[in-house]
N, C-alpha and C positions, 0 to 999 in steps of 0.2 A: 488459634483458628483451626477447625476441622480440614486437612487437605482437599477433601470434596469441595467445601465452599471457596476456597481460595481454588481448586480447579474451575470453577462456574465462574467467577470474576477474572480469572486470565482470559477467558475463553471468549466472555461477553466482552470483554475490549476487543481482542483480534477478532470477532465477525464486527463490531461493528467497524473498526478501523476496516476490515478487509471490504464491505460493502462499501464506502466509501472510496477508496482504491479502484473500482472495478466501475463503478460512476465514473472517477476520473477518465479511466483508460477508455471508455464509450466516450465520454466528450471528447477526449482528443481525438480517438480514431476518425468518428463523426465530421472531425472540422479537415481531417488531411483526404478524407475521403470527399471532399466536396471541393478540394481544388482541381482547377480547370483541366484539362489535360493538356494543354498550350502551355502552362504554364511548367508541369514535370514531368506530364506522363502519367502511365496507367503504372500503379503500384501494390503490393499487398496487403495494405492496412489492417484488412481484416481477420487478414491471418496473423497477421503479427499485436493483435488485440488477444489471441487465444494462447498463443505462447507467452504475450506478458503473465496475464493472467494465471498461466500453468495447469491451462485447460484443453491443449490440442490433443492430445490422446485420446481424452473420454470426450471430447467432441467428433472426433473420429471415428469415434465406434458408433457412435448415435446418428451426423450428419453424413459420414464419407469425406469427400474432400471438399463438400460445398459450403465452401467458407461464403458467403453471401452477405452484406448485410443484413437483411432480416432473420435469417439463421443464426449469427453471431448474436445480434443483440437479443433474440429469445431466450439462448442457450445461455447467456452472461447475467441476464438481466432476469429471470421470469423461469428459467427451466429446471422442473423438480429430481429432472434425473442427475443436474448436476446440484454437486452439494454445496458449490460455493456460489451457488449464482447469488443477486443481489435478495431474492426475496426468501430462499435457506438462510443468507445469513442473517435478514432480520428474527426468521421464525425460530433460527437456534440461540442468534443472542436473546428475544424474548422466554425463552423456555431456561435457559440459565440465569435470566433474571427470576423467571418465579419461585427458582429455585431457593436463592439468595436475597429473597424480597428483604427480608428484614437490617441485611447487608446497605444495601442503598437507600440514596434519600427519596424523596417523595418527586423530585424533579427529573430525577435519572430515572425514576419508573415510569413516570408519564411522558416520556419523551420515548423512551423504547416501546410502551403499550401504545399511543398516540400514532408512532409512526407505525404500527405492526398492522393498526384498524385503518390506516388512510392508505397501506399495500394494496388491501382489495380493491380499491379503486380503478386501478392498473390491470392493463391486460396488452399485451403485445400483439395481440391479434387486431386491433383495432387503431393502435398507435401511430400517429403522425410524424413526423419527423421537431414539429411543432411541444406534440404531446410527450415527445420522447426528453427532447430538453427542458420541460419540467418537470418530469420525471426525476432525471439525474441532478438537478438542483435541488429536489424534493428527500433525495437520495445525502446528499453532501449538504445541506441545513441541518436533517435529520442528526449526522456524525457531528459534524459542530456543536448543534445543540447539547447531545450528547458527553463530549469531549469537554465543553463548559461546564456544563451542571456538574459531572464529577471535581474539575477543579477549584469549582467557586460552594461548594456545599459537604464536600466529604472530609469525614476527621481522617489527622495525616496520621490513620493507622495500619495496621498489614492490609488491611481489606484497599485502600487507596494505591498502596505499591504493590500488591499483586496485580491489580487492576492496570497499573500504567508500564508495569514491568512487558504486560502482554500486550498493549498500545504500542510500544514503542520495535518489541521484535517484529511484529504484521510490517509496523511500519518501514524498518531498516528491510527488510524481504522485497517491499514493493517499490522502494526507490531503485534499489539494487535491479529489482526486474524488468522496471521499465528504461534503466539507462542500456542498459546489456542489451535489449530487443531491439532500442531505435538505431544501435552502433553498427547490428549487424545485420539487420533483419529489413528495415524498412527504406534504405535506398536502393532502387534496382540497381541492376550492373550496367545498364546505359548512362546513369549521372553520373557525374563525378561529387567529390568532397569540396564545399563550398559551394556548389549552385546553386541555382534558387531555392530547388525543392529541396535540398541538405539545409538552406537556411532555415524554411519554415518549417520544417521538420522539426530541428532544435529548438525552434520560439515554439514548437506546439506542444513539446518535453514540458520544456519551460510552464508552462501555460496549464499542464496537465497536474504539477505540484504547484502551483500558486507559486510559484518562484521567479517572474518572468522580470516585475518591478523589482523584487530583489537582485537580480542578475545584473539590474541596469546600476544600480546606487552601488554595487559592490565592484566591478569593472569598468565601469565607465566607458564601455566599447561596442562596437557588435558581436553579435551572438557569434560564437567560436566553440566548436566541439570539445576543446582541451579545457576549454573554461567554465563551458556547461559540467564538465565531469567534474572540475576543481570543487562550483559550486555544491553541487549534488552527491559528493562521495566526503571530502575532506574539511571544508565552511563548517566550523562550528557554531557559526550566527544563523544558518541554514537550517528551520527547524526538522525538514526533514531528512536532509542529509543525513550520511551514514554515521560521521564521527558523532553530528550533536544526537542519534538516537543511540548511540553505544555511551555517550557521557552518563544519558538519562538512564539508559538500563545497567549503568556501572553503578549511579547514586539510588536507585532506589533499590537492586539489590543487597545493596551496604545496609540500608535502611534495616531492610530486613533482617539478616545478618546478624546488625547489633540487638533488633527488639528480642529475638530468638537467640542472643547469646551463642552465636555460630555461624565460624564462615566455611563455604563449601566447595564444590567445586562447579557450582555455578558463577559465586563470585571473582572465580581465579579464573574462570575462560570468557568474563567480559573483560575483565580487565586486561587479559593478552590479544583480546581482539579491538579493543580499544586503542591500546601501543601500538598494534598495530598498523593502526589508522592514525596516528599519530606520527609515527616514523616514515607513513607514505610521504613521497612527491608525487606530482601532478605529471612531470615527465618522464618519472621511472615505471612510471604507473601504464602511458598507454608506451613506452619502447616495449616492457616488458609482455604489454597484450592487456587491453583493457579488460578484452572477455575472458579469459582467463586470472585476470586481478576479479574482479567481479563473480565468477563463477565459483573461487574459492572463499568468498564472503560468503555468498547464500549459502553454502557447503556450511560454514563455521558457525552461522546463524541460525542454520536449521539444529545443529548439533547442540548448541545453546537453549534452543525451546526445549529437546529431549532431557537433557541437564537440568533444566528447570523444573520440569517434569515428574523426572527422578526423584529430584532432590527435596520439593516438596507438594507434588501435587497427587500420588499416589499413594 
């Protein structure tokens, strides 16, 4: 496979995993910015929607400091000046699928083309709060559909593991980034650890990875800070957990590897970041500093995509 075409299939996975990511992070904000003030208090949601993301700087430059609802969700959802918002990343993943048309099957194209023409229907200027949640449903069907079609219709050749190699790193980025935000970023300094609003804070984490029924079936308890990170860093049954996206980017790496007769040094830094995450504990993990356990994952993960990069996509 020509490196280019296998750069267009990494790439068409992580916008569209990331456009799905960035839906989530609007639903959950949406739902913590609409509790009572009786119940937590006035909070930052929405600024802690743009640091998930890893959007406050160039939101910065464009808004100043008016983190607003309607500002945020233009700038996340709908605005051209940023490159990741939700409708760049459809129009970049469409543009690397034209690329790669003959790459894909007839399902995955019509599902990236399909939702690219049902985008213009949307406009933020007009949007309800109503229209905005099915929006972001419209947004996260779109990825699923997506995410399906290639696993139920693609041969398992380089073109399917390049594709899921780049699905899985977006993905290990954005669990990483929204555990790290809620830890530090989203309780004021008036609550404490356990209150009400720390609790649905965590059920709204939860909620925000589809993970909230799995939490319940795998602890059997209430919602607990050290357990939500258990679930969302180290749970290999957890699919978007960190260990089970580093299992997936260890095995289809390998994949590759053996079709190409060579392993590299992409396959040798999933695999120490994988041990890695394998030799953690759950209590050494936040004694040591969660945010700092976390902040040198996204570090190792970002270094990962460049190595990928390197190794075969240029």
């Amino acid at each position: 496979m020509l490196s280019r075409t296998a750069d267009n299939l990494y790439w068409l996975a992580r916008y569209m995993e990331r456009a799905d990511c960035l839906a989530r992070i609007l639903d959950v904000t949406q739902r913590l910015a609409q509790l009572p003030a009786a119940y937590g208090g006035s909070t930052n949601e929405w600024r802690s929607a743009l640091l998930t993301a890893g959007c406050a700087e160039l939101f910065k430059q464009v808004h100043g400091d008016d983190a607003t609802e309607q500002n945020v969700i233009s700038f996340l959802a709908f605005a051209p000046e940023n490159p990741s918002s939700i409708r760049n990343c459809f129009e970049i993943a469409r543009t690397n699928a034209r690329s790669v048309r003959t790459a894909l099957t007839i399902e995955m194209w019509e599902t990236i083309n399909s939702a690219w023409l049902e985008l213009k229907r949307y406009s933020t200027k007009s949007m309800t709060r109503e229209e905005l949640a099915r929006f972001l449903s419209f947004v996260k069907e779109t990825s699923l559909r997506f995410d399906g079609a290639a696993y139920r219709t693609m041969l398992r050749n380089d073109a399917f593991w390049f594709s899921r190699v780049g699905m899985y790193v977006e993905r290990a980025d954005n669990t990483a980034r929204i555990l790290d935000v809620k830890y530090h970023v989203l309780l004021p300094d008036s609550e404490h650890v356990g209150g009400p609003l720390d609790y649905f804070q965590w059920t709204s984490i939860l909620r925000s990875v589809s993970a909230l029924t799995s939490f319940h079936w795998v602890y059997r308890e209430s919602v607990k800070p050290w357990l939500v990170a258990d679930l969302l860093i180290l749970n290999a049954q957890m699919p978007r957990s960190l260990t089970s996206c580093y299992q997936n980017i260890t095995r289809y790496l390998d994949d590759i590897a053996a079709y190409y007769g060579r392993q590299g040094s992409a396959q040798r830094l999933a695999r120490s970041t994988l041990t890695r995450l394998g030799n953690s504990r759950i209590d050494d993990v936040f004694q040591t500093g969660l945010h700092e356990y976390i902040d040198d994952f996204v570090v190792e993960n970002n270094r990962l995509g460049s190595t990928v990069a390197e190794q075969y996509l240029l």
